[in-house]
C-alpha positions as CSV (number, residue, x, y, z in Angstrom):
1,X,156.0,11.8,51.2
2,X,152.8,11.4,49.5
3,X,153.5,8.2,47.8
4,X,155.3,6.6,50.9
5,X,152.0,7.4,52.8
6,X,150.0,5.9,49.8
7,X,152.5,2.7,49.7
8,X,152.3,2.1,53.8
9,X,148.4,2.4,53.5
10,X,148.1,-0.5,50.6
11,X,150.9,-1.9,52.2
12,X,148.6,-2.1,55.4
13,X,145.1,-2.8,53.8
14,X,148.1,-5.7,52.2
15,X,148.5,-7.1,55.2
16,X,145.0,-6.7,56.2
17,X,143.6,-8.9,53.8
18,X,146.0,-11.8,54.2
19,X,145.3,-11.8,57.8
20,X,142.0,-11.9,56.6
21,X,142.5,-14.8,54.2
22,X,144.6,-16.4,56.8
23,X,141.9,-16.2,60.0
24,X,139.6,-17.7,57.3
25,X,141.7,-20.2,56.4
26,X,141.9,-21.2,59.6
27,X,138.0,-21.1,60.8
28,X,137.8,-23.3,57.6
29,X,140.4,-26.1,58.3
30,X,139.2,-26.0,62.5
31,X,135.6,-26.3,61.3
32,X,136.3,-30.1,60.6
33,X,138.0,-30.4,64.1
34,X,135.2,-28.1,65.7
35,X,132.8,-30.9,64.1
36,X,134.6,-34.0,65.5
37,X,135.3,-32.5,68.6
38,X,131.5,-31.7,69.1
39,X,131.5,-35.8,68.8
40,X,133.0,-36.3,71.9
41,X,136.6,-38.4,73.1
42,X,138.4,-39.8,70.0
43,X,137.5,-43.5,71.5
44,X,134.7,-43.4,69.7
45,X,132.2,-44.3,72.4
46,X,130.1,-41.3,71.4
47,X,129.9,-42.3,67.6
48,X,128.7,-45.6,69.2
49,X,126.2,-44.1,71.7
50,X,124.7,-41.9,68.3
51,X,124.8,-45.7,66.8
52,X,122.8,-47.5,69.7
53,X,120.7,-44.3,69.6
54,X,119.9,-45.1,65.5
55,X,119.3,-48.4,66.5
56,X,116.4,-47.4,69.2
57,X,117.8,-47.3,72.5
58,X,116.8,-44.1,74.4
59,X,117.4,-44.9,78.1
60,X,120.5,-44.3,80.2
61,X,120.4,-48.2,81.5
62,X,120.7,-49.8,77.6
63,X,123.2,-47.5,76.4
64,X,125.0,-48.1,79.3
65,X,124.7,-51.4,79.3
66,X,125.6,-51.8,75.0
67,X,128.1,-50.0,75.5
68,X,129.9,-51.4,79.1
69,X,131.5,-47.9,80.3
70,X,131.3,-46.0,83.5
71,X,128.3,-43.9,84.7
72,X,130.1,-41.4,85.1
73,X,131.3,-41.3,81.8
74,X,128.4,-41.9,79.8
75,X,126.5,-39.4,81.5
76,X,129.2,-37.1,80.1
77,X,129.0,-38.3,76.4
78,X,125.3,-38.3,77.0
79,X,125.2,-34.2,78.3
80,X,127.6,-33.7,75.5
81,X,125.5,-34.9,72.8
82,X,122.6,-33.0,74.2
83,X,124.4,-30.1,74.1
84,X,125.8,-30.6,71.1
85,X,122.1,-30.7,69.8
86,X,122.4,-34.6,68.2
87,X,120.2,-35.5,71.6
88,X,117.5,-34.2,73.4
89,X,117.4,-34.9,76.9
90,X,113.2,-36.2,77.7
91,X,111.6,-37.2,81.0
92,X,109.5,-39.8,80.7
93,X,109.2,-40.8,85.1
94,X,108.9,-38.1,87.5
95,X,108.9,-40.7,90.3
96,X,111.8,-41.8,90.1
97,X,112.9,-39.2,87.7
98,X,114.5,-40.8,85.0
99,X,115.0,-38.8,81.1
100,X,115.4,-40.6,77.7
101,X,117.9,-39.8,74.7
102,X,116.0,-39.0,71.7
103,X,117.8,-37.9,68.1
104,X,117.2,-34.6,67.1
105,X,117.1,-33.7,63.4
106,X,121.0,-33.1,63.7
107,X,121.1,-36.7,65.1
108,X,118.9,-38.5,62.4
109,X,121.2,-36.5,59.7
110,X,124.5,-38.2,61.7
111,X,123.1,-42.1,60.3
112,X,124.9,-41.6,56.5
113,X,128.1,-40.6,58.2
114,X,127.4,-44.2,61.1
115,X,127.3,-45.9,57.7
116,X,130.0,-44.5,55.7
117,X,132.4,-45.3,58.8
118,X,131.2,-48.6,59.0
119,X,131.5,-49.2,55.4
120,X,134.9,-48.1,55.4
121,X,135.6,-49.9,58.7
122,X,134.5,-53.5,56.6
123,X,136.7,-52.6,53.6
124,X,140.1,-51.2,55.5
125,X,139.6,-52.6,59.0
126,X,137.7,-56.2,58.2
127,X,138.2,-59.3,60.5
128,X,137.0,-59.5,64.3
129,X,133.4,-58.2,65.0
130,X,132.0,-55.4,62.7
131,X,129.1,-53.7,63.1
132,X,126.6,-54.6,60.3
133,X,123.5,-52.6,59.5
134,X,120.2,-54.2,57.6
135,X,117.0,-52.5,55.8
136,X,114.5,-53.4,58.1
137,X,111.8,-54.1,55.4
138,X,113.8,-55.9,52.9
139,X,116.3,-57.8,55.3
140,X,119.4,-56.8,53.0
141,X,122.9,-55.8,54.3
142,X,123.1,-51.2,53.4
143,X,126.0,-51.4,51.2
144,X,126.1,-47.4,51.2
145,X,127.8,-45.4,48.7
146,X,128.0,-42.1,49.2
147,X,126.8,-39.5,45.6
148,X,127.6,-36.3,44.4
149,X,124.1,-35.0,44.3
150,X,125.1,-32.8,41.3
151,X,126.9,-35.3,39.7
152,X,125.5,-38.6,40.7
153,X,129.0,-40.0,41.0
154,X,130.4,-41.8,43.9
155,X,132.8,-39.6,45.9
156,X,135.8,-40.1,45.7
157,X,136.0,-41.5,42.1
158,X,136.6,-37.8,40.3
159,X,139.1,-35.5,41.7
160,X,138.0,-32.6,43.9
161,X,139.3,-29.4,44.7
162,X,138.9,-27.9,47.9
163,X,138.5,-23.7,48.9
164,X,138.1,-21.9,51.7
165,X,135.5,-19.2,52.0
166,X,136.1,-16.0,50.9
């Protein structure tokens, strides 16, 4: 009797653990979704609204205007974004009251991934219209790369292996 209790309780603490390692699994693999879906609809008009945000635009009228969509709709993208934290909503007119879209630190920290999309977009997707992006100072096309800070080397040239947290 005493070792069938012993061998239900490790048994147990068994399946504990792999429940465990499985719920963490899955936090891990959803944390890329979580991320995208905190980006807004999978047309990309809120990748684009962060891009016409990089580029300067703060005000309801231009982005709505680069980007041609509904009022309705980009005030959505635009109150997702804020609450997402890439945006923070600012009044700048109290009569009429109208608010600007600045980038938050989170927002700034989005430009690498605008131009690692964009890159890939040239190399995979090329032909048609394509956004382009330019140092302002030195009037050169970004040709980004993105490093390994460890290892200086471009990502995606050595093999990686991926974990989940423990």
């Amino acid at each position: 009797m005493a070792i069938r209790a012993e061998t239900e309780t490790v048994d147990r603490a068994h399946s504990q653990d792999a429940k465990k390692r499985s719920s963490s699994k899955r936090r891990n693999t959803s944390s890329l979704r979580s991320d995208m879906n905190r980006l807004g609809q999978p047309d990309g008009r809120t990748v684009l609204i962060l891009r016409d945000a990089h580029a300067g635009l703060t005000r309801f009228d231009d982005f709505r205007r680069s980007l041609g969509i509904a009022p309705t709709m980009l005030t959505a993208r635009l109150s997702s974004l804020t609450k997402e934290g890439l945006l923070e909503k600012r009044r700048y007119s109290e009569r009429p009251p109208r608010d600007e879209y600045v980038l938050t630190e989170a927002g700034n920290d989005f430009l690498p991934v605008l131009f690692a999309i964009g890159a890939w977009g040239r190399k995979h997707r090329g032909g048609g219209e394509v956004t382009r992006f330019f140092d302002a100072e030195t009037g050169t096309e970004i040709d980004p790369v993105t490093i390994d800070r460890v290892t200086g080397a471009p990502v995606g040239t050595r093999p990686i292996r991926v974990t989940a947290p423990e």
